[in-house]
N, C-alpha and C positions, 0 to 999 in steps of 0.2 A: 696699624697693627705692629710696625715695627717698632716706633713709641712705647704702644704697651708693653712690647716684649724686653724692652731694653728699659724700662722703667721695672717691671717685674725683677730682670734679671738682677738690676743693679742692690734693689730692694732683698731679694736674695741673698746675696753676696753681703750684703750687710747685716743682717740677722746670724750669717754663719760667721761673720767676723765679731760681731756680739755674744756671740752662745761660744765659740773657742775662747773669746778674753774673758768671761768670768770664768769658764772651767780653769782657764793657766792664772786667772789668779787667785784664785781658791787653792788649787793644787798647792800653791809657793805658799800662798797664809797657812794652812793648812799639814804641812811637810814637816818633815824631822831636820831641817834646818836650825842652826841655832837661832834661838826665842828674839834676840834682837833685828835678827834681820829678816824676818819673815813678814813684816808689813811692810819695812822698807823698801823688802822686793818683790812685794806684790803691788803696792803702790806704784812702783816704779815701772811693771810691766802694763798696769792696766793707764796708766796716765801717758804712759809711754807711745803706747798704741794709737793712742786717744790723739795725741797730740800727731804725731806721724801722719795720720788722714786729713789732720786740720789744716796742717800748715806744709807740707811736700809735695809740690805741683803735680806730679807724674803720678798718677793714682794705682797704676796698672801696674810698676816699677815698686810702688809702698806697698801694694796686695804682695805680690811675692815675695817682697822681703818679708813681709809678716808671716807669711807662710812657713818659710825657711824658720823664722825666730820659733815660731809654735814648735814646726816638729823639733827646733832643739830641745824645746820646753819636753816635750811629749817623750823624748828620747832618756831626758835623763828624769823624767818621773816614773820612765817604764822599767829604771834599773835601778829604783829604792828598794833594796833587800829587808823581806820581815827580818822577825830577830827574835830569839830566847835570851838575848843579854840585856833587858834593861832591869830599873828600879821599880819591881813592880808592886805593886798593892797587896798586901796582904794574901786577901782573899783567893788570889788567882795568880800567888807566887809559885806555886806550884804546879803542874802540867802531869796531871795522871795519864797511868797507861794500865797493859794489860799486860800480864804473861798467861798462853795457853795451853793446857796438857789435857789434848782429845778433848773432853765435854766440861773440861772445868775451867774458867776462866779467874782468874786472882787478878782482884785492880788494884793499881796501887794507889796511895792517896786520895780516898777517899772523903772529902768535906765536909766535916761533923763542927760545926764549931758551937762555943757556947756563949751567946747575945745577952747582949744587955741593954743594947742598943744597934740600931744599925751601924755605927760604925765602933763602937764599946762591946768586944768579945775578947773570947779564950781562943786561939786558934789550935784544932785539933784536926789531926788525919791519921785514917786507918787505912789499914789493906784488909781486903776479904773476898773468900773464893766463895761464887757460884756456879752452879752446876747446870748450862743452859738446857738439859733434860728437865730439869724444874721449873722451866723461863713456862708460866702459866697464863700470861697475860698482859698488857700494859693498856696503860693512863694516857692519855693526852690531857694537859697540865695548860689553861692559859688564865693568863695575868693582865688586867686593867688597872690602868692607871690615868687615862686621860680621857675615856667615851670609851662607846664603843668600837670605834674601827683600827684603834690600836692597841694590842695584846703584843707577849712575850710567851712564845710558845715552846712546851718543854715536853720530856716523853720521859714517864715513871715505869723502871719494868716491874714485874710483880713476878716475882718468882719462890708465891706459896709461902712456908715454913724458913725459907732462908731470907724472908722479907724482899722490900721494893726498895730499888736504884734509881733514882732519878738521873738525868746526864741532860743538862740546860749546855747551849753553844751560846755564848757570850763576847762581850768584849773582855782584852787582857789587857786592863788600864795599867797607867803607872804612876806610880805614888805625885797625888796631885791635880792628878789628871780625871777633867771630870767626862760625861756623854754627852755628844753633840749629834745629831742624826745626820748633819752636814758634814762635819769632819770625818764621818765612816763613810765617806764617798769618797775618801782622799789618804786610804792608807794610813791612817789615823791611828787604826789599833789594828795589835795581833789579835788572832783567833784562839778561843779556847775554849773546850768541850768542861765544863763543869761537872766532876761526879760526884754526888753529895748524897747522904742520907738526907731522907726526905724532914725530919726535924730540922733540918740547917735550911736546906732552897728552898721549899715552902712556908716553913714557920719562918724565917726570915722577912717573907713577902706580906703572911698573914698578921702577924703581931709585932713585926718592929718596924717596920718600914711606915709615914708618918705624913712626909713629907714631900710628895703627896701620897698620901694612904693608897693600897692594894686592895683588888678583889680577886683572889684566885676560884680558879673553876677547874675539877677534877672529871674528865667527860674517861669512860670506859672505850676503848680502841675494838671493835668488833670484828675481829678477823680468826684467821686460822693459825693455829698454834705455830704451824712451821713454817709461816708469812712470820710472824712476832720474830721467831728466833733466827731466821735469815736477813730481818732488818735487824735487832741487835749485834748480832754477829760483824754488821755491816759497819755499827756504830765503832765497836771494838775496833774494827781494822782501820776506820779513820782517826781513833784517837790514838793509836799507833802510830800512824803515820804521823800525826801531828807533832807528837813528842820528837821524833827525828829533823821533820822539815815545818821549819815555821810555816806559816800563810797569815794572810790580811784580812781583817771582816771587813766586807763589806754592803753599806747600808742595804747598797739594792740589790745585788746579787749572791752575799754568803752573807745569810743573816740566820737569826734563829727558825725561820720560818723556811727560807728556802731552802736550811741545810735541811729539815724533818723530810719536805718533799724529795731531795734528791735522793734521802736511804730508804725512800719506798720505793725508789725504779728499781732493786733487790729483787723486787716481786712480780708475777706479773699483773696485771689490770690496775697498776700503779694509778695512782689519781693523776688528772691533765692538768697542767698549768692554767689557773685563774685568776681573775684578778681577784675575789677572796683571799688567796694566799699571796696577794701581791700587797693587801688590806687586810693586814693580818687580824686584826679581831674578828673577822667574820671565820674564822679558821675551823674553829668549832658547827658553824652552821653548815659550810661544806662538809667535812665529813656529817655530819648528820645527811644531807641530800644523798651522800655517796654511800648511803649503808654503810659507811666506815666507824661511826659509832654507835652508840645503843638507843634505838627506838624506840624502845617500849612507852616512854610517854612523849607526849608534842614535844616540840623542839623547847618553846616557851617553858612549860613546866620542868620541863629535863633541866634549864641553864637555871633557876631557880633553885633546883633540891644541887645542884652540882656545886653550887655555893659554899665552899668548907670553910669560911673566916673564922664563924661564931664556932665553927666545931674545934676549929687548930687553937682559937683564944682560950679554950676550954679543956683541950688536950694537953697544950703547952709542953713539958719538955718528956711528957711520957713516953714510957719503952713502948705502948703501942701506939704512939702518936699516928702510921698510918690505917689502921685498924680504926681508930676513934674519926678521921676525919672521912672515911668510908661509910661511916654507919649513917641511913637513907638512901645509899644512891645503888640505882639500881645498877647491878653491876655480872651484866648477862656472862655465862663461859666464852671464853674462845670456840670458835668452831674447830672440829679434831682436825 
């Protein structure tokens, strides 16, 4: 028994010495370090290590210093500060916000741009005030692009006669810089709340995007009017926030899926953490389980007519483009 246990134990011990050396060497490839040295000295941590156990007689004397060398690693990866000052893309150079007066909210910059291609546009931003007395209802917005258990999940408000807001959380690339689902484990990119007219984040997804093609799905959010406007409100306060103090997306826990669920604990009987929303494409069939969106038909038929491609290819740059890519879907009231 004591074999096994010292064979276990050491088998242990080497699995966690394996799972911290890729993490510290991802971390360093991965880092806002200058581009020359970031394989040099990720190469050099993980070859380093490597070698260390191979050839250093004193095995218990090598653990500890490796130890010690991690948490230096771990110490100065835990004080890489986001940032609002780089070179950034276009699209997401800018970092809307709100100002409030009682029931009316004014955002600034607003995302209207005019495509030609996904990456061939006009860049344009507006300001405009809504009146969250008017906030009548919202969208939940998801995007395929790879099967189905991967989606990009968004929330459209609908607030009547002064039209719908979408606010997509994102990465804030910077010029050059393309998406890795690995390098948003690593502090990779800052965080950024997108607020766009729905002609821009959805026609973009529906009709320009190519490569590889999009399928957007517009599913109706089923709740009570003053659940809607105490999770937007909620949005508001953290795109506030944002604009003052950077933050980091990251892949697995500040993404666009985990931020939706965290501005519904606003409410109470919030949805529980699952792994659906951990597997973001199923995102839509949880709320569907959770009476969080509209039943009126099977789930199947719902994600079928929820389909707006063929309607946005069609609406294209029209003043009612969210009005035209609505029309079939059942789209029940809010509860008062």
């Amino acid at each position: 028994m004591r074999l096994v246990s010292k064979v276990l134990g050491v088998g242990l011990l080497a699995l966690l010495v394996a799972g911290l050396t890729g993490w510290g060497t991802l971390a360093i490839r991965y880092s806002h370090l200058p581009a020359p040295l970031r394989d040099p000295l990720a190469a050099a941590f993980a070859g380093g290590t490597v070698l260390a156990f191979l050839v250093l007689p004193r095995r218990r004397r090598t653990l500890a210093g490796f130890f010690v060398a991690f948490a230096l690693l771990l110490a100065w990866w835990w004080r890489i500060p986001p940032s609002h000052d780089r070179d950034w893309q276009t699209d997401v150079s800018r970092l809307p916000w709100a100002s409030i007066e009682g029931d009316l909210v004014t955002f600034h910059d607003i995302r209207d741009f005019d495509y030609r291609s996904e990456t061939d546009y006009t860049p344009h931003w507006y300001d405009k005030t809504f009146d969250v007395r008017k906030l009548e209802g919202a969208d939940l917005i998801a995007v395929y692009w790879m099967g189905p258990s991967i989606a990009h999940i968004f929330v459209s408000f609908d607030f009547g006669e002064q039209g719908h807001l979408a606010i997509s959380v994102e990465t804030r690339k910077e010029k050059g810089e393309g998406y890795s689902t690995i390098a948003g484990f690593f502090k990779q990119y800052e965080l950024i709340y997108v607020v766009a007219d729905e002609r821009d984040v959805i026609r973009l997804r529906t009709n320009y995007r190519k490569d590889p093609p999009e399928d957007v799905y517009v599913y109706r959010v089923d709740a009570r009017v003053e659940n809607i406007r105490r999770f937007f409100l909620d949005y508001v306060k953290t795109i506030n926030d944002l604009k003052e103090t950077p933050e980091f997306y990251n892949t697995g826990t500040t993404n666009c899926t985990t931020v939706v669920l965290m501005h519904t604990r606003v409410n109470p009987g919030s949805p529980p953490l699952s792994w659906k929303v951990l597997v973001s494409g199923y995102v839509p069939e949880y709320g569907y389980e959770l009476d969080l969106i509209d039943r009126s038909l099977p789930f199947p038929e719902l994600r079928r007519v929820s389909r707006v491609n063929d309607r946005a290819h069609a609406a294209d740059a029209a003043a009612d483009f969210s009005e035209r890519i609505r029309v079939g879907l059942p789209l029940p009231p809010p509860l008062p």
